[in-house]
C-alpha positions, 0 to 999 in steps of 0.5 A: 510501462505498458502490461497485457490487458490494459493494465498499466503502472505509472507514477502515483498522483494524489488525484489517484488516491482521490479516485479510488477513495470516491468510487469505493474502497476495498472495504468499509473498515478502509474508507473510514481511514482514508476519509480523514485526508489530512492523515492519508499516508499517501505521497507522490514522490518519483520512484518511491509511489505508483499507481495499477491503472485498468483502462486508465482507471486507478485500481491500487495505488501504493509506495513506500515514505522514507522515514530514516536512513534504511527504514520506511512506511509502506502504504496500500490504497486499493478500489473494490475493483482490486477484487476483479483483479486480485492476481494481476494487482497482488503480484504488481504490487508485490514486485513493485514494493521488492523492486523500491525497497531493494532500489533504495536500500531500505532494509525495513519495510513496515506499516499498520494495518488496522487489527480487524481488517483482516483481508488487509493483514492477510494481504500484507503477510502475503507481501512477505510482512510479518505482524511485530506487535499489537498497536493497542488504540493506535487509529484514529477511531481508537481501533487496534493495529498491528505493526507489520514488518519486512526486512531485505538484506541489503547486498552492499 
């Protein structure tokens, strides 16, 4: 699906993933989580992932993981280039993750975003997600996360 400007989002592929990672993410707290590539929470599965591209350059990548019946792990990975694009990304990324929740009835959305990456708590409270608790030693660094959710009535 074709946006103004050369932006486009199609289905995510890990190479996506790999090219953001290598021209830089959004910030260093970041790329020391997504350099332990065994653990990266990101997987190309149709419908539930995509990927912004500016110019066929990957900008932000993300998707949801089913875990159970209603409930999945949402994940965000983002270039530094997301800042010359903060709007555009922001709202695509918002209405896309709206848009896969409510099409797969998952009624809770949740993720953890390390405590000290304040931009990234920000930009997911901005995503509707509210903090639930304090995930004490929780990265693989022993750094702290917040357990952040958003929860979607379902209209059966």
């Amino acid at each position: 699906s074709l946006l103004m400007d050369s932006f486009k989002i199609v289905p995510y592929l890990p190479e996506h993933g790999d090219q953001i990672i290598a021209s830089g993410m959004n910030d260093k707290l970041m790329a020391i989580d997504a350099s332990y590539t065994n653990h990266r929470l990101d997987i190309s599965e149709p419908g539930l992932s995509f990927t912004l591209l500016k110019d066929d350059e990957p900008i932000v990548a993300g998707g949801v993981i089913p875990m159970w019946q209603g409930v999945a792990e949402g994940w965000v990975l983002s270039s530094k280039q997301i800042f010359d694009y903060k709007i555009k990304a922001a709202g695509s990324i918002k209405k896309r993750l709206d848009y896969i929740c409510k099409n797969n009835n998952i009624q809770r959305l949740q993720s953890a975003v390390k405590a000290e990456f304040l931009i990234g708590v920000r930009f997911a409270e901005w995503l509707g997600l509210t903090k639930e608790g304090l995930m004490k030693k929780y990265g693989l660094d022993g750094s702290d996360y917040w357990r952040m959710v958003k929860i979607y009535e379902l209209h059966r």
